[in-house]
N, C-alpha and C positions, 0 to 999 in steps of 0.2 A: 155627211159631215159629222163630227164625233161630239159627245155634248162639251168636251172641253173647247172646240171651233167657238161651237155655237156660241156658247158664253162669253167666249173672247170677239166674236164680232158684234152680240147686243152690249156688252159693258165696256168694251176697249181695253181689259186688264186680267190677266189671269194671275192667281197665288197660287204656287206650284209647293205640296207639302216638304219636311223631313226628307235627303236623299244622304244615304252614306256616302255615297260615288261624291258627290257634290261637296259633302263635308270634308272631305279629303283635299279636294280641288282646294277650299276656302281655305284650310289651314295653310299651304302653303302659297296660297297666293296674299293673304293677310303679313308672312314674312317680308314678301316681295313688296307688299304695298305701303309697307311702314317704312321699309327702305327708302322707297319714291321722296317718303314726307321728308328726309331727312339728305334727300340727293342736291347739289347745288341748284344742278340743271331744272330743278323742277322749282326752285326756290319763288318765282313770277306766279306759282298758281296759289301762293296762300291770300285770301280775301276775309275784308270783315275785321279786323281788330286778329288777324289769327285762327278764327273760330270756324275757318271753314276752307280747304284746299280743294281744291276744284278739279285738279291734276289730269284733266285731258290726255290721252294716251300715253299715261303716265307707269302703266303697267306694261311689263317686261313681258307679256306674253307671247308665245310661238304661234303659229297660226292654225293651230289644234287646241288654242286656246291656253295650254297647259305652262306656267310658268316654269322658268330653270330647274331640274329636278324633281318638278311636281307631276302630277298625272293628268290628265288632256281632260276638257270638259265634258261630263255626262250625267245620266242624268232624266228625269221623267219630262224639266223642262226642255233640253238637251233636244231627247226623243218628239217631241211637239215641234218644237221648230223644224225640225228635216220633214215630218209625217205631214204636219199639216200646213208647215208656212214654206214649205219647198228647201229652206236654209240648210245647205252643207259645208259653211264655210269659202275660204276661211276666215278664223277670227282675226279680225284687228286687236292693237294694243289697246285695253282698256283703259276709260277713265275712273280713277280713283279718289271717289270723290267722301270727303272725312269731313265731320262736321265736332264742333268741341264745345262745352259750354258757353252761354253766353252769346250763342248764334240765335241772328245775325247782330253785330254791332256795324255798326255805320261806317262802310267807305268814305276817302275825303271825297273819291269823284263822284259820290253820289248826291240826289238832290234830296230834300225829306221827303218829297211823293213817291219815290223812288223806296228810298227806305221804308217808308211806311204800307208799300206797295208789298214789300217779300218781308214788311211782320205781318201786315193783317189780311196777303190775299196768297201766301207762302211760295212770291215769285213764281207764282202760276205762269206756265209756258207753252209753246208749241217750239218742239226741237226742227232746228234748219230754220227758223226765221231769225235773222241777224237783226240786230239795231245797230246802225249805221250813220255816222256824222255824229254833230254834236247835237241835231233835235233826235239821236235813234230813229232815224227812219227805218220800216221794216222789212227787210227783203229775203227771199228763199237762195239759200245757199251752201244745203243740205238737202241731202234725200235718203236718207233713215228706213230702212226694212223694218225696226221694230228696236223696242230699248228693253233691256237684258239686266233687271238690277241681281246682284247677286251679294247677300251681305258678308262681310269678311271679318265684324267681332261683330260680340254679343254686345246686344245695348239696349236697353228697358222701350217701354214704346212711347215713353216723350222724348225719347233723343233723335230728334230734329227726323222724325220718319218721313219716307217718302208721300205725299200725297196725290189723289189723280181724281178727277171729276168723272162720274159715271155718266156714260152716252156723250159726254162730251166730242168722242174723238165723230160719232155720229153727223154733230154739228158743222165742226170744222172740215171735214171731208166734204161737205155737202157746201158751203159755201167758197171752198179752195177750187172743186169744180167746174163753180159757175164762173166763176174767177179766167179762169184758165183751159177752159175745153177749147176754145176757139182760136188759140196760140201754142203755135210751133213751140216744143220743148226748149229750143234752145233763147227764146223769148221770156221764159219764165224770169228770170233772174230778174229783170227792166223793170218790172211791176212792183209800184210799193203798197206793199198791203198793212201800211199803220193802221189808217181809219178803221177800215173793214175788221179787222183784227181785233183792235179794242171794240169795235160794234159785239161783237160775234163771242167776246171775250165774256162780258158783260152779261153776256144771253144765258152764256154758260153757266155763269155765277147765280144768274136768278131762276136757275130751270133745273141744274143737273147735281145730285148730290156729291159731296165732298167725303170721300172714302179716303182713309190713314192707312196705311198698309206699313205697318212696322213689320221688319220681319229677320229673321235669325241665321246664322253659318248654316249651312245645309237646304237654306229653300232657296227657293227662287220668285221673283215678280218680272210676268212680262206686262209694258206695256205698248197700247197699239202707238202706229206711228203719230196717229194726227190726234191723240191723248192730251187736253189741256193736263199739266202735270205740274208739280213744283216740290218745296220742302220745310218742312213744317218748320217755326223756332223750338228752339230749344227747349225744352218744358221746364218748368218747374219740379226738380228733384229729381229730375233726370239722371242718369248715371251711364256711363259707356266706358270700354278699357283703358288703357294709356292713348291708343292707336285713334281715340275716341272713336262716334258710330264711321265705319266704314264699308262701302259696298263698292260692287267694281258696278261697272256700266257697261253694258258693251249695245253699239250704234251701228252697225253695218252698213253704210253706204248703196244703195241699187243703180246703177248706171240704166235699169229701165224706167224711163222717169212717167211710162205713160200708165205701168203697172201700180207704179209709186200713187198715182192719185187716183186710181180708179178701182183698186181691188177692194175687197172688205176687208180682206183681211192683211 
């Protein structure tokens, strides 16, 4: 295993440096993503007072990754993913998700626990569990190979950076297990894991440190799939482009859902 695995299976997160290939990629997909902000069809995904687009597969891209005209995704993270996480594609439309001062302002549908929840614990998550009904009950309805942030402008590093909890995904893998070793895959979906979740959420919060990962057009951040994660507010004299901070996301889907909970990586 290469020490880039390694480190990606004891922390749950790799930062992948400066790639030209990839700054190329970003500039034209930063076109393609400003578009998005500005397309009808996408008009449902702005959240927060404005201050924050969320834009789920909101990116035009080909399934080599590559948007209209642009060049196909590559790249040192690129190379990690096929070498060590098996991944050759192909890519899904990313989500384009843009954050603007003054993130987050408060939803009407939100409650204040709720708000107060993603300013002071920065809507800390695990991707594929849905809140569901009107108490969010939490159920799995994703199965995620890994998240692919990829940023698309330049933006200082209190503009609303990604954050992710070290060892965390450790945690969650290990009680998702228990959870569910003993039920057929296609049972998963029945089980609501609120309680368990916020138990295990909590665990997180008082055990595993809180790492900021801002980061620039040309790098890359992966994180593991069962990565408590979320996204910081907006800081104080924070500064980002017009397009404000912008990253694509990319989610890949695994139809093996027995690899999905039981690999390390």
């Amino acid at each position: 295993m290469s020490s880039r695995a390694t480190r990606f299976e004891r922390d749950g997160f790799l930062r992948f440096p400066f790639s030209s290939a990839l700054k190329r990629w970003a500039e034209a997909a930063a076109v393609a993503g400003a578009a998005a902000m500005e397309d009808p069809r996408h008009a449902h995904w702005w959240r927060h007072g404005r201050t924050w687009f969320v834009g789920v597969d909101a990116l035009p891209n080909l399934p080599d990754g590559a948007v209209p005209g642009g060049p196909p995704l590559a790249g040192e993270a690129i190379d990690f993913l096929r070498d060590a996480l098996g991944f050759r594609g192909p890519w899904h439309q990313a989500q384009v998700s843009a954050c603007f001062p003054g993130y987050p302002q408060r939803d009407e549908s939100e409650s204040e626990a709720q708000h107060r929840f993603r300013r002071q614990r920065d809507a800390a998550h695990v991707d594929g569990l849905h809140g569901e009904g009107p108490e969010r009950r939490r159920y799995l309805r994703e199965y995620h190979d890994f998240i692919l942030g990829l940023p698309l402008t330049e933006a200082s590093a209190g503009a609303a950076p990604l954050v992710v909890w070290k060892g965390s995904h450790v945690i969650m893998q290990t009680v998702f297990t228990a959870a569910l070793q003993s039920l057929a895959p296609e049972r998963w979906g029945e089980i609501d894991f609120t309680d368990l979740y916020q138990q295990t959420r909590k665990q997180v919060f008082d055990t595993c440190e809180r790492i900021v990962l801002p980061a620039a057009p040309g790098e890359a951040t992966l994180v593991h799939r069962f990565a408590l994660h979320g996204v910081a507010p907006w800081g104080e004299g924070a500064h980002a482009s017009g397009q404000g901070r912008m990253i694509a996301y990319f989610r890949p889907e695994t139809t093996d859902k027995l690899k999905w909970l039981t690999s390390p990586l």
